[in-house]
N, CA, C and O atoms as a GROMACS GRO file, in nm:
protein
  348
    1UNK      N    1  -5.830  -4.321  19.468
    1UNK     CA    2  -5.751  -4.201  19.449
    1UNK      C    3  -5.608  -4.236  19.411
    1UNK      O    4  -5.562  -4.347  19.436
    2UNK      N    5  -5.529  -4.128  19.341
    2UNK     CA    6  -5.413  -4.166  19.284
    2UNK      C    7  -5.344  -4.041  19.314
    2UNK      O    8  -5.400  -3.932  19.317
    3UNK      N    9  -5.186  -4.066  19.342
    3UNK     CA   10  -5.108  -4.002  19.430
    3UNK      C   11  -5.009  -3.981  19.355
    3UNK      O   12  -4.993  -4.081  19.284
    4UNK      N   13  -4.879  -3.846  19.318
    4UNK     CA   14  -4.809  -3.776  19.266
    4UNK      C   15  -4.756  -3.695  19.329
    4UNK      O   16  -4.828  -3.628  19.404
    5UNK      N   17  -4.619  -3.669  19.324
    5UNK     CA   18  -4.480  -3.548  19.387
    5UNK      C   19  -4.481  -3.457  19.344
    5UNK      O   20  -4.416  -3.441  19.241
    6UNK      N   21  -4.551  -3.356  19.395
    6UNK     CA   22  -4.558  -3.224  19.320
    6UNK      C   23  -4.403  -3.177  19.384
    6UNK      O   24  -4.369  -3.183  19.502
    7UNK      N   25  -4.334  -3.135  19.284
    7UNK     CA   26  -4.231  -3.052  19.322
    7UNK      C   27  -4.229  -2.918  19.249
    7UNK      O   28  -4.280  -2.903  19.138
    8UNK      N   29  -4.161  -2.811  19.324
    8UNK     CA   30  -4.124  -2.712  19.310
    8UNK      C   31  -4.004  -2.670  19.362
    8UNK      O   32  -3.945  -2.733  19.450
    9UNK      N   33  -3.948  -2.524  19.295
    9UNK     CA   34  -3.872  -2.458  19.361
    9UNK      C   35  -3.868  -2.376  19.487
    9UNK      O   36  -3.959  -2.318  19.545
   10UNK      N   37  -3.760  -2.386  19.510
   10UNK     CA   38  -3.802  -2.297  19.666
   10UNK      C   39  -3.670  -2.172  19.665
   10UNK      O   40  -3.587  -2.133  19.584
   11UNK      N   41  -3.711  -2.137  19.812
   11UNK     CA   42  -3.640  -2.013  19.797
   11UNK      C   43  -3.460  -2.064  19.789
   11UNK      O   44  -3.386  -2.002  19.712
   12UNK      N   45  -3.417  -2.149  19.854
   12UNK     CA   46  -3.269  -2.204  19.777
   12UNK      C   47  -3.248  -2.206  19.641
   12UNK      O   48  -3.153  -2.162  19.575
   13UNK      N   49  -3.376  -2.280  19.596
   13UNK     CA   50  -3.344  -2.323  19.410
   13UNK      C   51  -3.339  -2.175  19.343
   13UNK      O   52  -3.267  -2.159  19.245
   14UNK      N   53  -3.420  -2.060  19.397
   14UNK     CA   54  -3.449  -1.948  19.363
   14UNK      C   55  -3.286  -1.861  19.324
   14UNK      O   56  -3.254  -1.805  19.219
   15UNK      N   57  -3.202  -1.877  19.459
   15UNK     CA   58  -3.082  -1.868  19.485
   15UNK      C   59  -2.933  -1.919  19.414
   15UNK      O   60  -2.825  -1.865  19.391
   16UNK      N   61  -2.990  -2.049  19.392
   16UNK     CA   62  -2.895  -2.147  19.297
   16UNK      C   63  -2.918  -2.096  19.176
   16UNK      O   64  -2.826  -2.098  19.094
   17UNK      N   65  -3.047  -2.040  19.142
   17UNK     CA   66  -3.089  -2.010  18.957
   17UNK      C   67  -2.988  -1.882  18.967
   17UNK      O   68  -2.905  -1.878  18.876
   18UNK      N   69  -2.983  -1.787  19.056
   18UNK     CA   70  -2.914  -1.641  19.048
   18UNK      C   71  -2.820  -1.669  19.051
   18UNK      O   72  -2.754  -1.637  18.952
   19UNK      N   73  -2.756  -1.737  19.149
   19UNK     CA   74  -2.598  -1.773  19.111
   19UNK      C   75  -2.537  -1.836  18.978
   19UNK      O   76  -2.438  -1.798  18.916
   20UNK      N   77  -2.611  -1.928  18.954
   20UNK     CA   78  -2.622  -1.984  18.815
   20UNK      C   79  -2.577  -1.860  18.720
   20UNK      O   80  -2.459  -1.832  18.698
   21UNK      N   81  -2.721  -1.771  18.654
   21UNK     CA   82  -2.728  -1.646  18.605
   21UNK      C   83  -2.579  -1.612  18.651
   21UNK      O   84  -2.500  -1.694  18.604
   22UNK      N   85  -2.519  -1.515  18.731
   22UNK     CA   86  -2.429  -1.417  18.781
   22UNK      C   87  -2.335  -1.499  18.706
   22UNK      O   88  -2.265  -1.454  18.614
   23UNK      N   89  -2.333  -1.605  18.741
   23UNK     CA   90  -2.165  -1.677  18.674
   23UNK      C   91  -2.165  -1.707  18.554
   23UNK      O   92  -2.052  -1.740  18.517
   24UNK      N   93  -2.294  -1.714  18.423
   24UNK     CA   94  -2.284  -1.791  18.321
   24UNK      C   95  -2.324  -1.682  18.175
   24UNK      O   96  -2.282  -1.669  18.060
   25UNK      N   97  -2.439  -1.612  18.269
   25UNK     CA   98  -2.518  -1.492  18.161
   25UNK      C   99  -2.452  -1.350  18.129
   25UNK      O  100  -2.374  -1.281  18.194
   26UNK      N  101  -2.506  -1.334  18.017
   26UNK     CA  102  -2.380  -1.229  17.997
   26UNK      C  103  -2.458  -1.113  18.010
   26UNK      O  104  -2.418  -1.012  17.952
   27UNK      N  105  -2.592  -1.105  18.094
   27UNK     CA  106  -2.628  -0.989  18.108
   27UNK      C  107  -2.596  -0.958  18.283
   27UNK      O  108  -2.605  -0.850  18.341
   28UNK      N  109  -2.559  -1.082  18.335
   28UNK     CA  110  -2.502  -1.087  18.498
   28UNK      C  111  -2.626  -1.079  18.552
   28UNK      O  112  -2.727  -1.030  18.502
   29UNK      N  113  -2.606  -1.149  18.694
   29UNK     CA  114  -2.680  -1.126  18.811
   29UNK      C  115  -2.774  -1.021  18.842
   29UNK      O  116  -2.896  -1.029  18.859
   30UNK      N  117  -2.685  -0.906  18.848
   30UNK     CA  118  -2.802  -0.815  18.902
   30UNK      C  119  -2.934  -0.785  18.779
   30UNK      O  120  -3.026  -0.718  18.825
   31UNK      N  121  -2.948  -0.821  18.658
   31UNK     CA  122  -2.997  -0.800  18.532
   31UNK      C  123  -3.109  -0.885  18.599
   31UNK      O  124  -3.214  -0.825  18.574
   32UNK      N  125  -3.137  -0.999  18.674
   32UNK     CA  126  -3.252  -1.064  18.676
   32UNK      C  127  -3.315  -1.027  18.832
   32UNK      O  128  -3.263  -1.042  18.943
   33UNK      N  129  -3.476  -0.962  18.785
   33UNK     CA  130  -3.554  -0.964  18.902
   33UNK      C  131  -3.618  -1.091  19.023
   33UNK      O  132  -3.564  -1.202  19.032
   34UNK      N  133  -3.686  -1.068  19.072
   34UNK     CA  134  -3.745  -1.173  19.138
   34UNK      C  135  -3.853  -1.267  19.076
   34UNK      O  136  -3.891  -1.383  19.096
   35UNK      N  137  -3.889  -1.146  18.977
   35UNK     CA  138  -3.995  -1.259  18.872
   35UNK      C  139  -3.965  -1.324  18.776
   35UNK      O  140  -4.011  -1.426  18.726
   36UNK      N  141  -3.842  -1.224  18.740
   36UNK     CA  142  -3.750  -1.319  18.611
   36UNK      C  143  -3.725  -1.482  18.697
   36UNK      O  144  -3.779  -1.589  18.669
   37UNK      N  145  -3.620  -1.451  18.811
   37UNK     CA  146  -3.606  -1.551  18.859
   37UNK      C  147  -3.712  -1.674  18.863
   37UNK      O  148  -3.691  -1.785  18.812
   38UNK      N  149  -3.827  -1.634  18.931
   38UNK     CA  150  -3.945  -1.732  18.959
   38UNK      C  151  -3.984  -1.784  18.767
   38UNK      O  152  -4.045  -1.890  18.752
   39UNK      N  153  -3.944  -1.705  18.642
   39UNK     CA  154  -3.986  -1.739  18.547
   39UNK      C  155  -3.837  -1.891  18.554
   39UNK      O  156  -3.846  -2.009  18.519
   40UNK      N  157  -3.793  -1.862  18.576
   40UNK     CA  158  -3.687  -1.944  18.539
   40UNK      C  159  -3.678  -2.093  18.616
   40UNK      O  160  -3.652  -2.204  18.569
   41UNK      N  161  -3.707  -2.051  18.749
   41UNK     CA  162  -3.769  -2.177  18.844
   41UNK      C  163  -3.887  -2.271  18.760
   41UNK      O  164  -3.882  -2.394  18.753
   42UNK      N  165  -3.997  -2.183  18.695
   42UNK     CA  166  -4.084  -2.244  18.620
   42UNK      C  167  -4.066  -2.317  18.512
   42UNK      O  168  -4.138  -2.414  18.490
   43UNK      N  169  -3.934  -2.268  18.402
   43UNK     CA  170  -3.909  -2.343  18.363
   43UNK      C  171  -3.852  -2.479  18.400
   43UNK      O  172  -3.847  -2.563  18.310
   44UNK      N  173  -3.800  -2.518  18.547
   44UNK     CA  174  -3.732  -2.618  18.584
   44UNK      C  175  -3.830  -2.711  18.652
   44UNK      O  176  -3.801  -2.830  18.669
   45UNK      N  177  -3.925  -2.668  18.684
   45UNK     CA  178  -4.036  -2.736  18.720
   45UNK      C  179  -4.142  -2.792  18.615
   45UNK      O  180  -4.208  -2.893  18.639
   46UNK      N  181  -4.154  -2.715  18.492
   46UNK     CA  182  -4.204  -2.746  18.383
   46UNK      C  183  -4.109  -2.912  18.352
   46UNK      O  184  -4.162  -3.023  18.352
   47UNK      N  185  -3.986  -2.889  18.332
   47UNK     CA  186  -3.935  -3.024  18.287
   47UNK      C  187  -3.902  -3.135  18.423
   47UNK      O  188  -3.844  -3.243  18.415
   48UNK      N  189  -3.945  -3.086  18.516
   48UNK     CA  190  -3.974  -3.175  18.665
   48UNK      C  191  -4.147  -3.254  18.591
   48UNK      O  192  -4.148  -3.376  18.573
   49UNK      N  193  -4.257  -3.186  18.562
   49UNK     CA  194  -4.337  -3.255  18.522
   49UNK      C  195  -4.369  -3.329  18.395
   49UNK      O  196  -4.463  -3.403  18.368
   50UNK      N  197  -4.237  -3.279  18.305
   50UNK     CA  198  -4.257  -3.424  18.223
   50UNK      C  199  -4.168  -3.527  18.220
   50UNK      O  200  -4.142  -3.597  18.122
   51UNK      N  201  -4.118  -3.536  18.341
   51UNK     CA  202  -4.033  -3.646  18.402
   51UNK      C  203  -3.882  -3.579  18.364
   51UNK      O  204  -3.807  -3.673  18.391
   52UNK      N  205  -3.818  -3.496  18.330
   52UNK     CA  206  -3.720  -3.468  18.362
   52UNK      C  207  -3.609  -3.415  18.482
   52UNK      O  208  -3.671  -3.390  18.586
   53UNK      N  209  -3.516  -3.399  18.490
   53UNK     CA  210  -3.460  -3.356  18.606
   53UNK      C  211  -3.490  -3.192  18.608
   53UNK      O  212  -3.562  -3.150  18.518
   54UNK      N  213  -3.450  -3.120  18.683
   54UNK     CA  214  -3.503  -3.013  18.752
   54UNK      C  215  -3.412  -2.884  18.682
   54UNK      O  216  -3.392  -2.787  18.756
   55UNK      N  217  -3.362  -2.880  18.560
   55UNK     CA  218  -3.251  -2.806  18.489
   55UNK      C  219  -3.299  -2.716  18.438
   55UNK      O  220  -3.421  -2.727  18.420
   56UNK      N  221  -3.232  -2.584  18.387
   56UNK     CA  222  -3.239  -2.465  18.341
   56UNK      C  223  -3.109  -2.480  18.221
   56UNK      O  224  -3.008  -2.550  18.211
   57UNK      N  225  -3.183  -2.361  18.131
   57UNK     CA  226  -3.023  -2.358  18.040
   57UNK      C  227  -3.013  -2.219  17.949
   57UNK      O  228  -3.100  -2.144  17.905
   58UNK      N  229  -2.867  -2.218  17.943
   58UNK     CA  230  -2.877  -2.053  17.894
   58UNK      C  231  -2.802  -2.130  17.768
   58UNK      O  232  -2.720  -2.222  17.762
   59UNK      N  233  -2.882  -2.036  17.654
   59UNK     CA  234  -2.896  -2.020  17.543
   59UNK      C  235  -2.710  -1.973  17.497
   59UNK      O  236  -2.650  -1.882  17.555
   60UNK      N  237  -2.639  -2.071  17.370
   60UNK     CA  238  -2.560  -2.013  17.383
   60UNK      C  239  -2.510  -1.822  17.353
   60UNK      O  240  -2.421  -1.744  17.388
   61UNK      N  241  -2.612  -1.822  17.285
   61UNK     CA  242  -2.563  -1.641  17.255
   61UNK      C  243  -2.608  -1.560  17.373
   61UNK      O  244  -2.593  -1.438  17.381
   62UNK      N  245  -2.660  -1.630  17.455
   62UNK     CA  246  -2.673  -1.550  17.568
   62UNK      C  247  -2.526  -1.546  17.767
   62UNK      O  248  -2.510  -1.483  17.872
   63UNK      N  249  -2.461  -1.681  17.673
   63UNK     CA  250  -2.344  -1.752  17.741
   63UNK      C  251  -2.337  -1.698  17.746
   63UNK      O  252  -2.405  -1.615  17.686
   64UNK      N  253  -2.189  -1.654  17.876
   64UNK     CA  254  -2.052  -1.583  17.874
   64UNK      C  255  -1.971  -1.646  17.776
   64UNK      O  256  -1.906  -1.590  17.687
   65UNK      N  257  -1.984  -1.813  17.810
   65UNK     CA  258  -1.904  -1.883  17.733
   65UNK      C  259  -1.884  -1.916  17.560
   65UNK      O  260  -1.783  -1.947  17.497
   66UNK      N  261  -2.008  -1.898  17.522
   66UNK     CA  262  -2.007  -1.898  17.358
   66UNK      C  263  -2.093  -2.028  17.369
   66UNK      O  264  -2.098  -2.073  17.255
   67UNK      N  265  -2.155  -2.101  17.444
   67UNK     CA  266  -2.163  -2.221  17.414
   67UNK      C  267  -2.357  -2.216  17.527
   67UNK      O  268  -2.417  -2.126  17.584
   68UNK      N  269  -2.376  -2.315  17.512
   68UNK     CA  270  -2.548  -2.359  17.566
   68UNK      C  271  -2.506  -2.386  17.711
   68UNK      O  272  -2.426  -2.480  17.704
   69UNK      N  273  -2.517  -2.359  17.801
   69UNK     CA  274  -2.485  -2.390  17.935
   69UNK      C  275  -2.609  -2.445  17.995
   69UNK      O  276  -2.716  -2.388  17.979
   70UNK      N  277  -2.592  -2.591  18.086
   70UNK     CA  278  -2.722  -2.618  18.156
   70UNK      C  279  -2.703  -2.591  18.336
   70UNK      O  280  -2.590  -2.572  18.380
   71UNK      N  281  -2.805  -2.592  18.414
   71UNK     CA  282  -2.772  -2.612  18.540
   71UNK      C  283  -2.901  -2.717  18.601
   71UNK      O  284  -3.021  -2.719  18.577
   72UNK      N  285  -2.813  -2.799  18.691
   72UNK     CA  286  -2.929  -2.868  18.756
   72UNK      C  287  -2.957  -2.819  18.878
   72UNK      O  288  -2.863  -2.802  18.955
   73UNK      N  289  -3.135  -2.776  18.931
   73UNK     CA  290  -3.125  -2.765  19.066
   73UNK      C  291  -3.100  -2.891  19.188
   73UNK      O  292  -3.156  -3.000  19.187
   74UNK      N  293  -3.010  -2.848  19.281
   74UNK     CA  294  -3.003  -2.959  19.411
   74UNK      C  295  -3.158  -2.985  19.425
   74UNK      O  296  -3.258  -2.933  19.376
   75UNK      N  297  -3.130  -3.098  19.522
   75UNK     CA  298  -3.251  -3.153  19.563
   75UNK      C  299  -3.301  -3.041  19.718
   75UNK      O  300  -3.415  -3.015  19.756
   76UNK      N  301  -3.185  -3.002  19.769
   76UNK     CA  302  -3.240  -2.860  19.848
   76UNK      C  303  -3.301  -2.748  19.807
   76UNK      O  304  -3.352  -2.665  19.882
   77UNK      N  305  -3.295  -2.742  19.675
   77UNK     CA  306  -3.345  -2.620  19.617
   77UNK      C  307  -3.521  -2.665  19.590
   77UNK      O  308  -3.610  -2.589  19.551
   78UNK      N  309  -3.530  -2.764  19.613
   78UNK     CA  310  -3.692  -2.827  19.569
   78UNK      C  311  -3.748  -2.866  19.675
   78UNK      O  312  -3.692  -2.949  19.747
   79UNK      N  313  -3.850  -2.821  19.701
   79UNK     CA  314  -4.000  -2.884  19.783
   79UNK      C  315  -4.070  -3.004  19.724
   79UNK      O  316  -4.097  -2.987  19.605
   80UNK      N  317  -4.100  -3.098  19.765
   80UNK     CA  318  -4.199  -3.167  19.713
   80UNK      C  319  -4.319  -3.188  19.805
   80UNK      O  320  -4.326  -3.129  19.913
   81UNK      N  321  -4.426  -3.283  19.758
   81UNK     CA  322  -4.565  -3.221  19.833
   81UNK      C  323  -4.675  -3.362  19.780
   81UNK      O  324  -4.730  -3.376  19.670
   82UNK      N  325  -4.678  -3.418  19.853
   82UNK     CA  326  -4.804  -3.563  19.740
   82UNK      C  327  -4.916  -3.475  19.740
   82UNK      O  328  -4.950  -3.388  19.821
   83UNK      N  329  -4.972  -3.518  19.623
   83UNK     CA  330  -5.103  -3.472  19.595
   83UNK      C  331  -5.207  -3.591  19.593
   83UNK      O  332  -5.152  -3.701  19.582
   84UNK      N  333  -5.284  -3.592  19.597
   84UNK     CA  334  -5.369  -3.701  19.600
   84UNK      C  335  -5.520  -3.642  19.464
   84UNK      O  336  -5.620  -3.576  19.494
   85UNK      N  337  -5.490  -3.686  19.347
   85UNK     CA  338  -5.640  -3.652  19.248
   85UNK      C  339  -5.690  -3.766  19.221
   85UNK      O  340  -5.624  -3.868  19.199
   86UNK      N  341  -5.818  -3.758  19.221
   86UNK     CA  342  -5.937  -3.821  19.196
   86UNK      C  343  -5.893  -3.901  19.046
   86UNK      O  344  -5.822  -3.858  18.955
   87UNK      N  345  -5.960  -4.027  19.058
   87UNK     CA  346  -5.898  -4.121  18.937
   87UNK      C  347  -6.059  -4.091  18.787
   87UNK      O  348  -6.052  -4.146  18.677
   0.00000   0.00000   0.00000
């Protein structure tokens, strides 16, 4: 058997993505639901499994700033979990 870190977001990283949003997006904070949110966690977990770090990024026309903004989640904001699959 062969063994792997499943990580995910958790309800912190969930938290860090909204704060993120509120301070960067120009549609603000309250504009994103709980599923938007969890879409957005997914994306950071998506690039957690192809070996990247755990980041999100707003598009620049969607900035406040005019520009592509990234955020990384803390390592508090993530669960991890070994999995063990069959070789």
């Amino acid at each position: 058997m062969t063994t792997y870190i499943d990580r995910t977001v958790n309800d912190i990283g969930l938290a860090e993505i909204h704060e993120f949003l509120a301070a960067n997006h120009r549609l603000g904070g309250d504009h994103f639901t709980p599923d938007m949110l969890r879409a957005w966690a997914a994306d950071a977990e998506f690039q957690m499994s192809e070996g990247n770090p755990p980041r999100i990024e707003i598009r620049a026309a969607d900035c406040v700033h005019g520009w592509t903004t990234e955020y990384e989640i803390s390592n508090a904001g993530l669960d991890s979990r070994e999995v063990e699959i069959d070789d």
